[in-house]
mmCIF file as gemmi writes it, N, C-alpha and C atoms, coordinates in Angstrom:
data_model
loop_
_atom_site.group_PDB
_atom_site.id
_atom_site.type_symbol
_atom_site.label_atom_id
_atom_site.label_alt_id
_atom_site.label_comp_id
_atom_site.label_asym_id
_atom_site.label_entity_id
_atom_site.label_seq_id
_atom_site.pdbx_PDB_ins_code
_atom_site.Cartn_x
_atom_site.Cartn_y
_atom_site.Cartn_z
_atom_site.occupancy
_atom_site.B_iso_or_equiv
_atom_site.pdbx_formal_charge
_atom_site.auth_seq_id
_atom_site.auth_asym_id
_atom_site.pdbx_PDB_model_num
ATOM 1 N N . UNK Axp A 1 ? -41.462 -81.465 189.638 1 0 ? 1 A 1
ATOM 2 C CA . UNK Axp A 1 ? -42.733 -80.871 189.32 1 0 ? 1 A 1
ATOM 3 C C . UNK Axp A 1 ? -43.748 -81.4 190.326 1 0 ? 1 A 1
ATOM 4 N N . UNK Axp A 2 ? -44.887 -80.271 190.507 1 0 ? 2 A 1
ATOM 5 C CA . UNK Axp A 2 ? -45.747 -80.522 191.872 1 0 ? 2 A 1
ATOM 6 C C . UNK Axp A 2 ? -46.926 -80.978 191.032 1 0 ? 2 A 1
ATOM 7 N N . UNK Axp A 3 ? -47.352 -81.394 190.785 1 0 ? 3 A 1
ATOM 8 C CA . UNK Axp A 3 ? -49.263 -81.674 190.404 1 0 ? 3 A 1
ATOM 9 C C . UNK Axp A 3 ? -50.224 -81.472 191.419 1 0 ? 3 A 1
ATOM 10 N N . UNK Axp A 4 ? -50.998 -80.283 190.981 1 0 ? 4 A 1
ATOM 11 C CA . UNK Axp A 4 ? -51.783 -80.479 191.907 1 0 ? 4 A 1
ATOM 12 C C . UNK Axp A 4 ? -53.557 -79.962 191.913 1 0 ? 4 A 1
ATOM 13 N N . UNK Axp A 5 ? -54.702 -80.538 192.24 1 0 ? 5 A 1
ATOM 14 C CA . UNK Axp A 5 ? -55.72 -80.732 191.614 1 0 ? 5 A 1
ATOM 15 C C . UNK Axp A 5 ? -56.303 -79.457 192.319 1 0 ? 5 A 1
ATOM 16 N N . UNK Axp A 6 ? -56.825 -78.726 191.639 1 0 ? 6 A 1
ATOM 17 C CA . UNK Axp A 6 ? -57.538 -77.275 192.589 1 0 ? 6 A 1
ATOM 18 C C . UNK Axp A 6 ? -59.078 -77.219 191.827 1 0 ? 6 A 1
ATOM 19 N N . UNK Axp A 7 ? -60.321 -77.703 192.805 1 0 ? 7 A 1
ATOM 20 C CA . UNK Axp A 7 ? -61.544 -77.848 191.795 1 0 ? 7 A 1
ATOM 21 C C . UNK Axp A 7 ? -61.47 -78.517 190.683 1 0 ? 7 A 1
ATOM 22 N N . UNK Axp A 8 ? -61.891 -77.746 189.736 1 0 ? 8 A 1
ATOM 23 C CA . UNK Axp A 8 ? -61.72 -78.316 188.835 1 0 ? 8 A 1
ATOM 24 C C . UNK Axp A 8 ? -60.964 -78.448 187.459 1 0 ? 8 A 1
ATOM 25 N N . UNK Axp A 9 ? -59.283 -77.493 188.369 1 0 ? 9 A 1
ATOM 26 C CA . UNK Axp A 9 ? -58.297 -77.018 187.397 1 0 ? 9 A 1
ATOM 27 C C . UNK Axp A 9 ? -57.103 -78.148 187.853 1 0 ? 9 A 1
ATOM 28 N N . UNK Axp A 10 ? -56.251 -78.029 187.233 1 0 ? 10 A 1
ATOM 29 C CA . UNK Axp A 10 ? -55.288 -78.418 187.22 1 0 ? 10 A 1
ATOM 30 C C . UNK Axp A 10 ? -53.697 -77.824 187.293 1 0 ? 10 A 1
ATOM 31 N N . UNK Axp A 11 ? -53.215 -77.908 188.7 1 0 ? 11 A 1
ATOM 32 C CA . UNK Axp A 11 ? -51.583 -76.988 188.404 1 0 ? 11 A 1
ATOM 33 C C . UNK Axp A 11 ? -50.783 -77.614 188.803 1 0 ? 11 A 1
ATOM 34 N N . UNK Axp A 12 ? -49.927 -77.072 187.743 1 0 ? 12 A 1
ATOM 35 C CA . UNK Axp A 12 ? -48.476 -77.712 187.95 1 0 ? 12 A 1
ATOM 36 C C . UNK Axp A 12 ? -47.381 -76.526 187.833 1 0 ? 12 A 1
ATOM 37 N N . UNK Axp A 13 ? -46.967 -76.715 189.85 1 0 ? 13 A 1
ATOM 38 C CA . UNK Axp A 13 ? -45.609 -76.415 189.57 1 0 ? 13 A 1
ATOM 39 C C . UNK Axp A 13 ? -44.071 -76.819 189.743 1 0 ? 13 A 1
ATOM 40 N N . UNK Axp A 14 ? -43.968 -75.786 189.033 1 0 ? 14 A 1
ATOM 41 C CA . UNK Axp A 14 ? -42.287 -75.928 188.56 1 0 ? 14 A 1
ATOM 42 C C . UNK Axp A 14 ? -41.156 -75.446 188.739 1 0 ? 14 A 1
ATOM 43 N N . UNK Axp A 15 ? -39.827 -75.97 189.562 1 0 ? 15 A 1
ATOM 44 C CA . UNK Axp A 15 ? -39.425 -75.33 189.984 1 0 ? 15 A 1
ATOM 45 C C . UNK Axp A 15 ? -38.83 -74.489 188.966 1 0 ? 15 A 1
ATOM 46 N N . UNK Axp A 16 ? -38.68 -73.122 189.579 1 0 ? 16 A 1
ATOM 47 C CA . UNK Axp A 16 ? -38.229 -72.734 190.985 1 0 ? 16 A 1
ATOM 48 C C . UNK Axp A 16 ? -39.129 -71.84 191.517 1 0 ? 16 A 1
ATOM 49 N N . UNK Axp A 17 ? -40.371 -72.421 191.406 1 0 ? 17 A 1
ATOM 50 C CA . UNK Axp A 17 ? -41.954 -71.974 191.93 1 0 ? 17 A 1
ATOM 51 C C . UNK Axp A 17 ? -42.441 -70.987 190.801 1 0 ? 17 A 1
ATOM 52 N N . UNK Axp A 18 ? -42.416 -71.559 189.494 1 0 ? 18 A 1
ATOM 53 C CA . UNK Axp A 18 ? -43.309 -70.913 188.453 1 0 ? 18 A 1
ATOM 54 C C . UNK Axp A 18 ? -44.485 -72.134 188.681 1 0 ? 18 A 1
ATOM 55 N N . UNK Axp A 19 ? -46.032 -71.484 188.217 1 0 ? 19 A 1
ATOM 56 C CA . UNK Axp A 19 ? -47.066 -71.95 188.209 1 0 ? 19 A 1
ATOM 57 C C . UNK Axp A 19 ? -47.788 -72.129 186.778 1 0 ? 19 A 1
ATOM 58 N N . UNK Axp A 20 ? -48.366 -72.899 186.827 1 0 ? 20 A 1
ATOM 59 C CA . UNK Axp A 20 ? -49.409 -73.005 185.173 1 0 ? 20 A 1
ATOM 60 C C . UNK Axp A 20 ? -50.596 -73.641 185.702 1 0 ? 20 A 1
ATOM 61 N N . UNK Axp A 21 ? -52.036 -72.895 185.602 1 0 ? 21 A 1
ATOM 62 C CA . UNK Axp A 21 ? -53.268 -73.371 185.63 1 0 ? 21 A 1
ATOM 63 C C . UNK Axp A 21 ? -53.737 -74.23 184.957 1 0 ? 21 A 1
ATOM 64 N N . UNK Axp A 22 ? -54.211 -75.511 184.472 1 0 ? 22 A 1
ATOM 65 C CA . UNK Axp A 22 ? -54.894 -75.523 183.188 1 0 ? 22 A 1
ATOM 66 C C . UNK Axp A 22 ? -56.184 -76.028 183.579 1 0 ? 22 A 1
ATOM 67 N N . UNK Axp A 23 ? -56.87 -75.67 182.296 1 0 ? 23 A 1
ATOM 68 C CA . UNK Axp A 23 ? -58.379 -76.193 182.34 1 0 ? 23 A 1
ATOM 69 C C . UNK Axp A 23 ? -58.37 -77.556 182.323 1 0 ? 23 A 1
ATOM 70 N N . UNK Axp A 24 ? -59.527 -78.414 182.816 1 0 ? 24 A 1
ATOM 71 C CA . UNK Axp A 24 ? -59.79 -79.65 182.381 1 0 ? 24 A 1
ATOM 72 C C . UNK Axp A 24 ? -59.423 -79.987 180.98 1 0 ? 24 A 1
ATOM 73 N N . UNK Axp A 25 ? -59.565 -79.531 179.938 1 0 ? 25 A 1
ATOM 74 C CA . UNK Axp A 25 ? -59.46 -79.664 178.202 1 0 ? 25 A 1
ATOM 75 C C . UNK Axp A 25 ? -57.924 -79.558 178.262 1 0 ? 25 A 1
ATOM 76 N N . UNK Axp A 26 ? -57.283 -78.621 178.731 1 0 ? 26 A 1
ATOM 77 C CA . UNK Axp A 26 ? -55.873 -78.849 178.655 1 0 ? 26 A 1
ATOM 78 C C . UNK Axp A 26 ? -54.959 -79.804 178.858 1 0 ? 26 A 1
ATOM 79 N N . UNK Axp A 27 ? -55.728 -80.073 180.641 1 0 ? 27 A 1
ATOM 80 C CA . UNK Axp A 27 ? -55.205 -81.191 181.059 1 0 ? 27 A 1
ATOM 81 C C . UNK Axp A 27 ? -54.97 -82.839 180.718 1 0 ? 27 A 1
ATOM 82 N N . UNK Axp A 28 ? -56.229 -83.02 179.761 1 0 ? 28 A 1
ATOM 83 C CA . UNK Axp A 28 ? -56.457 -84.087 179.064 1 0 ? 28 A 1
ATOM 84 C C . UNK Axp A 28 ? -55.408 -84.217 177.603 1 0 ? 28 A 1
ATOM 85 N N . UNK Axp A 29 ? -55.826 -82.725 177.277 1 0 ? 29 A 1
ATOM 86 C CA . UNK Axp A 29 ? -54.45 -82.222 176.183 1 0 ? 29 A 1
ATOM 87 C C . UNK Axp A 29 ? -52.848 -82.697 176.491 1 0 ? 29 A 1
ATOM 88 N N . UNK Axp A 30 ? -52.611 -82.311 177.453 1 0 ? 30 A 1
ATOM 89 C CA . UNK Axp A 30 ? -50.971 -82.811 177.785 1 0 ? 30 A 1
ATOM 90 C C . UNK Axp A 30 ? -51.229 -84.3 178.191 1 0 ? 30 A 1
ATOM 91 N N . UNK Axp A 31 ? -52.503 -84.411 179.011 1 0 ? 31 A 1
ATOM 92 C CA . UNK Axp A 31 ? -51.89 -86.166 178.984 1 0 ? 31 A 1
ATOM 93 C C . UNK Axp A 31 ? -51.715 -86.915 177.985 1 0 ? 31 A 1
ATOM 94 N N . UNK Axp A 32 ? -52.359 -86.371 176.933 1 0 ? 32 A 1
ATOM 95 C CA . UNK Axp A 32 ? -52.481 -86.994 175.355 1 0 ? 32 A 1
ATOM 96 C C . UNK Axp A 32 ? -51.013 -86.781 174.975 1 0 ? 32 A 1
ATOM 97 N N . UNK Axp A 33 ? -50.543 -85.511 175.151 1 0 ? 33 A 1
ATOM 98 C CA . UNK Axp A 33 ? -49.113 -85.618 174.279 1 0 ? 33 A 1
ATOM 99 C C . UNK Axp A 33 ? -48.147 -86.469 175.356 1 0 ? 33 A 1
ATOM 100 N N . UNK Axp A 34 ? -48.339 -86.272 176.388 1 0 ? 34 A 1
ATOM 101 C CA . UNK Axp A 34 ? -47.253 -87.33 176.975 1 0 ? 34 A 1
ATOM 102 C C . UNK Axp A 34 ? -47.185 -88.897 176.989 1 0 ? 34 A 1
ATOM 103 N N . UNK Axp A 35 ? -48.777 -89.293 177.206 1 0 ? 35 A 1
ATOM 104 C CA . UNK Axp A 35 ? -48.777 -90.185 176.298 1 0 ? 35 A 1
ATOM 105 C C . UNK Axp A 35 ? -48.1 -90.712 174.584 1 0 ? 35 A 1
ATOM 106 N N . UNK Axp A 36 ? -48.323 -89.752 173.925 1 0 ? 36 A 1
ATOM 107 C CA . UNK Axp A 36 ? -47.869 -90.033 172.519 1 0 ? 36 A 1
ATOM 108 C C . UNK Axp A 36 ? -45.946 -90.216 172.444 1 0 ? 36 A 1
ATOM 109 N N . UNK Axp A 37 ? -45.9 -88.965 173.509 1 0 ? 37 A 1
ATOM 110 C CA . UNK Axp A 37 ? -43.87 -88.785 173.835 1 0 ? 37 A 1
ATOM 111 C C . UNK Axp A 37 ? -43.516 -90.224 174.325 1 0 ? 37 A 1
ATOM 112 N N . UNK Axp A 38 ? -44.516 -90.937 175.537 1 0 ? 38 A 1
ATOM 113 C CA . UNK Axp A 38 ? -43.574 -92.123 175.724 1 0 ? 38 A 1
ATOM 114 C C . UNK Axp A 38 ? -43.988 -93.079 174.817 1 0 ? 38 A 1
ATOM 115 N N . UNK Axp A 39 ? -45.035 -93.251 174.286 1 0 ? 39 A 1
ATOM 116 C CA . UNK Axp A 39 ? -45.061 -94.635 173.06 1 0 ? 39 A 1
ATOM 117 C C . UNK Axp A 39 ? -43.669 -94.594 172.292 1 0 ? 39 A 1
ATOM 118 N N . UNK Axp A 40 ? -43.046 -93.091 171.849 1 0 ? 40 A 1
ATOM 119 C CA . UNK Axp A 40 ? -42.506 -92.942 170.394 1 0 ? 40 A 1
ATOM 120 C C . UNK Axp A 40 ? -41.64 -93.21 171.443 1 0 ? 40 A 1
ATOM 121 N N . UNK Axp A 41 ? -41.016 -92.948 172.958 1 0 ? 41 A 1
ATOM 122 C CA . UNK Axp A 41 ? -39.541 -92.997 173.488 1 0 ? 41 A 1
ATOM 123 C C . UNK Axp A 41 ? -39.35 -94.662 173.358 1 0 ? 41 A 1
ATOM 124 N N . UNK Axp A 42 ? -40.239 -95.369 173.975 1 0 ? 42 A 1
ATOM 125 C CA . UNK Axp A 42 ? -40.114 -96.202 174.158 1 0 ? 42 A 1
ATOM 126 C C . UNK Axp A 42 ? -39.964 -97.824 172.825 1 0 ? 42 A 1
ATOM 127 N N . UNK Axp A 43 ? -40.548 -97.103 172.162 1 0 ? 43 A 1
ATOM 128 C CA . UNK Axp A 43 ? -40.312 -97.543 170.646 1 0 ? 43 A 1
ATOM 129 C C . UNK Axp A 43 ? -39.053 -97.685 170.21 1 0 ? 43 A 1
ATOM 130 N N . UNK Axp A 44 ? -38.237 -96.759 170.316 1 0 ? 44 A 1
ATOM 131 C CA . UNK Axp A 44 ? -37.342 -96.907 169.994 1 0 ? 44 A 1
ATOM 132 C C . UNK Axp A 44 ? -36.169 -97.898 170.614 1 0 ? 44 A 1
């Protein structure tokens, strides 16, 4: 996966070159759940 910062969006792509925009609010959104995914992985 590519990250990559455009203004003030956020994209990430994926191979095999699909794209996803997200807004700032989103972006903060998934860092929150990936955050939450590795506490619980790592917990265990």
């Amino acid at each position: 996966m590519t990250v990559l910062v455009v203004g003030d969006r956020v994209a990430l792509v994926l191979p095999p070159g699909d794209t996803t925009v997200l807004t700032p609010d989103e972006a903060d959104a998934l860092a929150h759940l990936l955050d939450t995914a590795a506490d619980h992985a790592t917990a265990r």
